[in-house]
N, C-alpha and C positions, 0 to 999 in steps of 0.2 A: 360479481365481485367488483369494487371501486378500485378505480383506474391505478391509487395511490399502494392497496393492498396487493395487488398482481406486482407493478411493480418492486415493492419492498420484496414477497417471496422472491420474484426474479431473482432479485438482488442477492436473497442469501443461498437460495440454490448455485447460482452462477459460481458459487466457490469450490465446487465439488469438481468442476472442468480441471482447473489448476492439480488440485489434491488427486485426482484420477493420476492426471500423468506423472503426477510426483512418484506416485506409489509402482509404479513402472519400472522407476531406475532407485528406489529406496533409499541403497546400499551402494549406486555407482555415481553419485553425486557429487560435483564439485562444492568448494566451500560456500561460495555464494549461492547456491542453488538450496543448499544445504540450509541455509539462514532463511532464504526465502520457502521452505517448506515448515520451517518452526514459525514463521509468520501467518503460515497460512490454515497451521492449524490451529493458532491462537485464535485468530479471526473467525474461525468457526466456533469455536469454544464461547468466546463473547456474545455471538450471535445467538448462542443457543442460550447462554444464560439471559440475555436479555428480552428472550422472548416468553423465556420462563418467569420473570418477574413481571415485564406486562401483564400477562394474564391473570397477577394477582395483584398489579395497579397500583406494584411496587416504584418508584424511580427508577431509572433507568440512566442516567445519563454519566452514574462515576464511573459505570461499567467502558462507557466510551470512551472517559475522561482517559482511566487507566490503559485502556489498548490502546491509544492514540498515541501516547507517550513509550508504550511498548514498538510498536509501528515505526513509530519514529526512529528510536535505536537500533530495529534492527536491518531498518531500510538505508539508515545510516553506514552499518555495518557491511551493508552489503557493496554499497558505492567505496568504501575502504577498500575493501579486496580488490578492486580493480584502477585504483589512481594511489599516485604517491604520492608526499607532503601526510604520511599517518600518522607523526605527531598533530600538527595541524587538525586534520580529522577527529583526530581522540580526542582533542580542548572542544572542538564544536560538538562532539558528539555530549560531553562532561557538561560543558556551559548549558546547553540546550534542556537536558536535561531538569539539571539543577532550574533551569527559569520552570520548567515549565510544573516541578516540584512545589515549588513556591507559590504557584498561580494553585494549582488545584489546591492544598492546605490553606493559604493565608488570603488570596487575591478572589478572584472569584467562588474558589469552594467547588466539593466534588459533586455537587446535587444538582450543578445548571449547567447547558454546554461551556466548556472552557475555548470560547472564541479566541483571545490571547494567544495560547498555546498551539490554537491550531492554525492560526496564519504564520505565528513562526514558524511551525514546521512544514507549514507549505510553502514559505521564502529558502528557505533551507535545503529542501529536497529539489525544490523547482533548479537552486543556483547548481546543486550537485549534476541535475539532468543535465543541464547545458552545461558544464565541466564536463561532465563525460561524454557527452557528443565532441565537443571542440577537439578534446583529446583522438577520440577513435577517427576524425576527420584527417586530424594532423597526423596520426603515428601510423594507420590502416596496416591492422596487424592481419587483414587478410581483403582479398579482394571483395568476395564476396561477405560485406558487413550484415548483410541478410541474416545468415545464419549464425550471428552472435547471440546467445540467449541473453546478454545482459543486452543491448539494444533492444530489444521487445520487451524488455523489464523496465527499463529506462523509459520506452513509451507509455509505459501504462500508470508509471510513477506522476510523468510531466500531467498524462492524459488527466488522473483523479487530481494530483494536488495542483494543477493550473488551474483546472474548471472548479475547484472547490474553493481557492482564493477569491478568484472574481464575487462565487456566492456569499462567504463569510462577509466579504468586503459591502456585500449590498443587500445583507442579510436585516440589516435596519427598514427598508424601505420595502422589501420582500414581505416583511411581515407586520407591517403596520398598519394597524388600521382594520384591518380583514385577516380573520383566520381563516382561509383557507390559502392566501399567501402561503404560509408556512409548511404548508402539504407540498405546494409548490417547489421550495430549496429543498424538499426531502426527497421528493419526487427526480429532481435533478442531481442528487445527491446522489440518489441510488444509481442514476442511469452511469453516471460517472466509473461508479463500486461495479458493473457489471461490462463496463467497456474493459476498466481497469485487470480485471480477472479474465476476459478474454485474452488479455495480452500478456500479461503471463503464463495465461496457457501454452499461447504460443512459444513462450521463452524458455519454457521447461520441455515444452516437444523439438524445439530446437537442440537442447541438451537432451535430450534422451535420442534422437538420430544422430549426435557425436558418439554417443555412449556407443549405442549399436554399432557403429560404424565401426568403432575402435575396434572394438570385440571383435568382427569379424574377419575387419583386415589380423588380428592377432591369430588367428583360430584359424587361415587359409593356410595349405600347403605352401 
């Protein structure tokens, strides 16, 4: 198998780590936790439809277009639940949105990657990570910030859409010239998508030993 095929499956295997431990605490999930398990089975849903139309050498890429813009909102939604200024939030969430509506219908169209749309939402997501660290720095609602699940969510956010900027942004010279360049940002694309879902694995088995934890201490004599 070609180095580029193992890792794409990697890739989409890697999402079942997250979903395993989701399905652990189902029913005892915080609200952000909660958004992040509808993200995560969207994400599988796309994967799977998009592998179903390769195979029949269909397009593939509104498929993207569409969850990226899904992703967006409700990775957006998730950084709400935990900072204030949610007016604020809700305009960037509406504004962001609305652009990146207009890019896939009018500007680029749903049939080619929407490069557009996806550097803004990785200038967006990227400013909300470091918002949310400066916050959890300055307020340290507990000492040990190890065991926040939104900090390991937060890493895995910065981790894909940090290193996925850089890509889009040199995504010109990646693939110029030479196709097999472009196997290349795909290849690094995915490695990014598979760091990314390790760390929310960890972020949801963080929350699931609160979960435990609570229960138990409730349930001791």
């Amino acid at each position: 198998m070609q180095l580029e095929f193992l890792i794409a499956y990697s890739s989409f295997g890697s999402i079942s780590i997250p979903l395993l431990i989701a399905a652990l605490q189902w029913n005892r999930m915080t609200d952000e936790l909660k958004t992040l398990r509808t993200l995560l089975i969207l994400s599988l849903l796309a994967d799977l439809i998009s592998i179903i139309l390769i195979r029949f050498s269909i397009n593939t890429y509104w498929v993207g277009n569409i969850f990226m813009i899904t992703q967006l909102a409700l990775l957006i939604i998730v950084f709400r639940s935990q900072l204030q200024y949610h007016l604020a939030i809700n305009s960037i969430l509406l504004i962001s949105i609305l652009f990146c509506l207009l890019n896939i219908g009018f500007i680029q169209g749903p049939f080619v990657f929407n490069s557009l749309s996806n550097v803004v939402a990785c200038l967006i997501l990227i400013s909300f990570c470091l918002y949310y660290f400066y916050r959890l720095l300055n307020d340290l609602p507990t000492i040990h910030i190890q065991h926040l699940p939104m900090l390991w969510i937060s890493f895995g956010v910065l981790t894909y859409y940090g290193g996925n900027f850089f890509l889009f942004l040199v995504k010109n010279y990646l693939t110029y010239g030479e196709a097999g360049s472009h196997k290349l940002m795909w290849i690094l694309h995915n490695l990014l998508n598979i760091v990314k879902n390790v760390l929310f694995a960890i972020g949801l088995w963080k929350g699931y030993r609160k979960v435990r934890s609570s229960t138990l201490s409730s349930s001791a004599p």
